[in-house]
N, C-alpha and C positions, 0 to 999 in steps of 0.2 A: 504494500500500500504506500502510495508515496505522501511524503508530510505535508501538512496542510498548509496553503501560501500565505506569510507572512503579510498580515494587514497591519498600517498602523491607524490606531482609533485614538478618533477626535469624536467621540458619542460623550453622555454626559457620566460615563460611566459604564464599567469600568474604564479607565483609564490607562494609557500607556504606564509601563513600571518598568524602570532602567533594567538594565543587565545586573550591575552591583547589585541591586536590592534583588533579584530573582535568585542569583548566587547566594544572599547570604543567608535565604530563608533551604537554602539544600546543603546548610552547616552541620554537622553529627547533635544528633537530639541529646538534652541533659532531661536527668528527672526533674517533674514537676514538684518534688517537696523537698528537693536539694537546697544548697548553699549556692549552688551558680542559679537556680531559678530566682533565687532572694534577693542577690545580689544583682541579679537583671531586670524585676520590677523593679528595684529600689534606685535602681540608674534611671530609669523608665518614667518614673512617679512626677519627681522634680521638674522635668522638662516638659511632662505634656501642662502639668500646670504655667510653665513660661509659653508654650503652644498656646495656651487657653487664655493666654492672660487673667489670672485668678489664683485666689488662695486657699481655693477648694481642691477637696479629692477630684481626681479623675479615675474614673472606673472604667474598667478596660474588658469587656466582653466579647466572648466567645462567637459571634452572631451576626449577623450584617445589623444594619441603622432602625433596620425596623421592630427586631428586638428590644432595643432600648426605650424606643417610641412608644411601644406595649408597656413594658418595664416600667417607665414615666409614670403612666396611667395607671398601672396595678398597685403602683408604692405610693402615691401621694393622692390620688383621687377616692375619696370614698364612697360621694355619691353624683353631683356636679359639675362638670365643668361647659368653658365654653371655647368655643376654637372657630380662630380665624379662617376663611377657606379664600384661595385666589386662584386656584388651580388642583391640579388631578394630586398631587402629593396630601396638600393641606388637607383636600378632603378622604383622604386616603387613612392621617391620622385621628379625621374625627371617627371616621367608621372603626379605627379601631380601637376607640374608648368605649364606643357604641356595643363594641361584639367582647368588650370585657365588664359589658352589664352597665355602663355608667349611663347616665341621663349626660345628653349633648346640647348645646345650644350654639347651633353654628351662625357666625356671622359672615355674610359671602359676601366677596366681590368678584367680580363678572371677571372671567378668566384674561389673563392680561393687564387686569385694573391692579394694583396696589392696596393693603387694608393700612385704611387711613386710620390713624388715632385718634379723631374726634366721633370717630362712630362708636369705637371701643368705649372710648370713656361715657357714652349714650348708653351701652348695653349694663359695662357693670354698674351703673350706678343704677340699674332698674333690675337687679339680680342679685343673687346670692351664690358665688361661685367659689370654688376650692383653686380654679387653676382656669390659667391662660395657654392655651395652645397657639404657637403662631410659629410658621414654616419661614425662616432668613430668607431664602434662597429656591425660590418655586421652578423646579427646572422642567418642567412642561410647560411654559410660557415664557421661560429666560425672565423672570420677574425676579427683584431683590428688593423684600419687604425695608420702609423704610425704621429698622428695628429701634433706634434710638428716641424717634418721637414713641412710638410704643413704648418703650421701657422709662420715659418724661410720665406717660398716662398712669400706668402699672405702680409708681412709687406713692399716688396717692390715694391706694387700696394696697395696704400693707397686707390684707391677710389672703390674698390671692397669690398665688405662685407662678411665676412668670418660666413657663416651660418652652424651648426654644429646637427646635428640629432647626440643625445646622449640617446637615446631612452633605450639603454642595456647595460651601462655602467655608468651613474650616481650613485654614489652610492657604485659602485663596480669597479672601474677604476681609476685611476688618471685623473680629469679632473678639472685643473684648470684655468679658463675661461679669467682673466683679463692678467695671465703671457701669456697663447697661444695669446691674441687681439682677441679671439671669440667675434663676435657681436648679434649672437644668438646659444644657445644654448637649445635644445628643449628634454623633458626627460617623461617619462611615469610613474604613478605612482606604476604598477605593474609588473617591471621589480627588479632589482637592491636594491628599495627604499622598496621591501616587503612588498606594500600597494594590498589593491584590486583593479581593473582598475577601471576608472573615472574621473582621472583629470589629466590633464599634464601641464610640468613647461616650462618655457621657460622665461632664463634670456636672456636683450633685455638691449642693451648697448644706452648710448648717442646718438652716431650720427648715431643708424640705427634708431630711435627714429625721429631724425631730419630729415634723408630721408624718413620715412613712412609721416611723412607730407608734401611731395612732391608727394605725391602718390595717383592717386583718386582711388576711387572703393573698398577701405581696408574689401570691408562688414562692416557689424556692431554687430557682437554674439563675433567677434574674433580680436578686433579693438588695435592695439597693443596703440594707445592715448589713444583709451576711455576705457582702462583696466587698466594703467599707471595713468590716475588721479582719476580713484574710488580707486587704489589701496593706492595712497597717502592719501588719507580721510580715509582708512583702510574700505573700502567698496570694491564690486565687482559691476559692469555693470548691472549683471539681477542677477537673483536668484541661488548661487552655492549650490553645492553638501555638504551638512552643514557637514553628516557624515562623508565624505573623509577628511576634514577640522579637525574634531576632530583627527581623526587617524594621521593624517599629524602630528599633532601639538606634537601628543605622544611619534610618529617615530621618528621625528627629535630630538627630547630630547632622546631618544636610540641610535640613529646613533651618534649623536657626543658626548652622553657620551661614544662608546665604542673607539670612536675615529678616525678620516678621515686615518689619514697612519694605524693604526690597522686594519681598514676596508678593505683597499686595500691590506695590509699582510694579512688578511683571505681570501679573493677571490683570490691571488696571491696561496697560499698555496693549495687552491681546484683545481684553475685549474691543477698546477702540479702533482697533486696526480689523477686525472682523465687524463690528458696526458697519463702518465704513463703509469698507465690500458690500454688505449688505442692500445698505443704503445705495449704493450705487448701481444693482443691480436687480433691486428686487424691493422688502421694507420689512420693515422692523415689526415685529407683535406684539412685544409690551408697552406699556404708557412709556409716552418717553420722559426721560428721566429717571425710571427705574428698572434700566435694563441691567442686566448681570454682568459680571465680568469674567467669570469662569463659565459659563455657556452663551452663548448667542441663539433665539428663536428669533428665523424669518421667516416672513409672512411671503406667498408662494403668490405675489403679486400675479407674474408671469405666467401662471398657470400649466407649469412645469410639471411633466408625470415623476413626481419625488422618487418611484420606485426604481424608474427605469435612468434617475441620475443618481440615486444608489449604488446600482446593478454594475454600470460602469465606471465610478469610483472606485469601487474594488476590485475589478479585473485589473485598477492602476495601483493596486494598496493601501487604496482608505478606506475608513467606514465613518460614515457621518451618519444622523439619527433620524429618521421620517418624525412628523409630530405625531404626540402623542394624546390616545385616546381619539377626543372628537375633533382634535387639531389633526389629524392623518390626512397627509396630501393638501393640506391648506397651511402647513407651515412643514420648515425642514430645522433639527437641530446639530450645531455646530460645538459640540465641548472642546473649550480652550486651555485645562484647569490640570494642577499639577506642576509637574517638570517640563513642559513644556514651552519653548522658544520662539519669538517670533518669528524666523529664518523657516522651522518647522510649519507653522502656522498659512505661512506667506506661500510656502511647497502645496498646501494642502487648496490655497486659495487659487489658486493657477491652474490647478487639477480641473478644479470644477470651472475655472474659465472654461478650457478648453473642452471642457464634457459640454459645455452649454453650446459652444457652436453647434455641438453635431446633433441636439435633441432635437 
């Protein structure tokens, strides 16, 4: 059988992941309740909190982003909440507060709109809620919630818990978790962060910490206590993903040596240069002014068969992403996010010039 052809992906996920980090996750395995596991959380711990900007635990799970997402909802929701929807993700995490028994109160904005904070502050102050669901980073409409005026609203309802799905923007956004008052912050490892999927983070403040133990039913694979004190012994609960560990431990000494604001000026720089493009050839789907910088969704002005400028992207070795859900064929998406370069990007932009003459 011959080996399958080498694509490189610009989708919003997974993401390209160097060679060094694929190397260092095929290292020889250590036991999980050794002295090298303890001493590799404990290398571990320190930096995803500089990652996070915060002076909270980060908890490092075994799971992709939507485990944590769950996780969120089962530790600190007991009957309650309400959550922002602006796309297929947001409402993705209200359904599943919904199918782990909680009462929802979604507040929508029309896919592509932005959730404004003056509507927020209209809903909770006409409700009674344990927590705030709202998605940074909506990558089925290339949206980036404007999270800072939301976290302005949030600080004056103290007893609601400002829970944040950072799923595609850790990494590549500005998100600093203790200045906004996030109480959870939940992030995937193969978005932004350039890892392969497997494990998802999710920094988890004091006092949602103090409400999850108010809380029965938390399960127990996803227990934000009993994840919070193996992590302090520099252990985990049951047995982790040793290899994602390794690679984590490698990324993170690459991400913050190239630097958190350099970081965000390289995905600030991608998205504009894919804007661009866009704009030049086609338009843009989000409100403008709050489009992303780790993906780009365009609007298929052109009336382009998406599939069949897919089809031949990859016979050239890209994959870029059809829209999603009810955006299929009426938008195309473009992820910029990670390790990724403009020079790469620029390669990727040309491709699909020249696919466009011939459609």
């Amino acid at each position: 059988m011959n080996p399958p052809t080498r694509r490189k992906l610009f989708i919003p996920g997974p993401v390209e992941v160097r060679p060094e980090v694929r190397e260092r996750m095929s290292q020889p395995l250590i036991g999980h309740r050794g002295t090298e596991m303890t001493d590799l959380l404990n290398r571990i711990r320190p930096r995803l909190r500089t990652l996070m900007s915060t002076r909270n635990e980060v908890l490092v799970g075994t799971c992709s982003g939507s485990g944590l997402l769950e996780a969120a909802v089962r530790n600190l929701v007991k009957q309650r909440c309400l959550a922002l929807t602006c796309g297929a993700f947001s409402e993705r995490w209200a359904q599943i507060a919904r199918d782990c028994g909680r009462e929802v109160q979604v507040v929508p904005a029309e896919w592509g709109e932005p959730n404004l904070p003056d509507v927020l502050r209209t809903h909770l102050g006409g409700g009674d809620y344990e927590a705030v669901l709202v998605v940074h980073n909506e990558s089925s409409t290339g949206l980036t919630n404007p999270l800072s005026d939301i976290a302005t609203v949030l600080r004056d309802f103290p007893d609601v818990l400002f829970l944040v799905d950072a799923v595609t923007s850790l990494g590549g956004l500005p998100l600093e978790v203790d200045t906004l008052g996030i109480d959870v912050a939940i992030a995937s490892a193969q978005k932004a962060l350039a890892l392969p999927p497997g494990i998802a983070l999710a920094s988890v403040s004091e006092r949602a910490f103090e409400r999850a133990g108010a809380v029965t039913g938390r399960g127990f694979y996803l227990d934000f206590l009993r994840m919070r004190s193996s992590a302090e012994k520099g252990q985990t609960p049951s047995t982790p993903s040793i290899p994602h560990l390794f690679a984590l431990d490698l990324q993170l000494d690459d991400i913050l040596s190239e630097g958190l604001e350099q970081r965000w000026k390289r995905h600030a720089a991608l998205g504009a240069r894919c804007r661009t493009w866009a704009q030049e050839r086609f338009a843009l789907f989000p409100h403008k002014g709050y489009e992303s910088n780790t993906l780009t969704c365009v609007r298929n002005s052109r009336g382009v068969e998406v599939h069949r400028m897919r089809r031949a992207l990859a016979s050239r070795g890209f994959v870029i992403s059809d829209g999603y859900g009810k955006l299929r064929q009426q938008t195309f998406r473009i992820g910029h996010m990670g390790d990724l370069t403009e020079n790469e990007l620029q390669e990727l932009l040309d491709v699909i010039d020249e696919v466009l003459e011939k459609l």
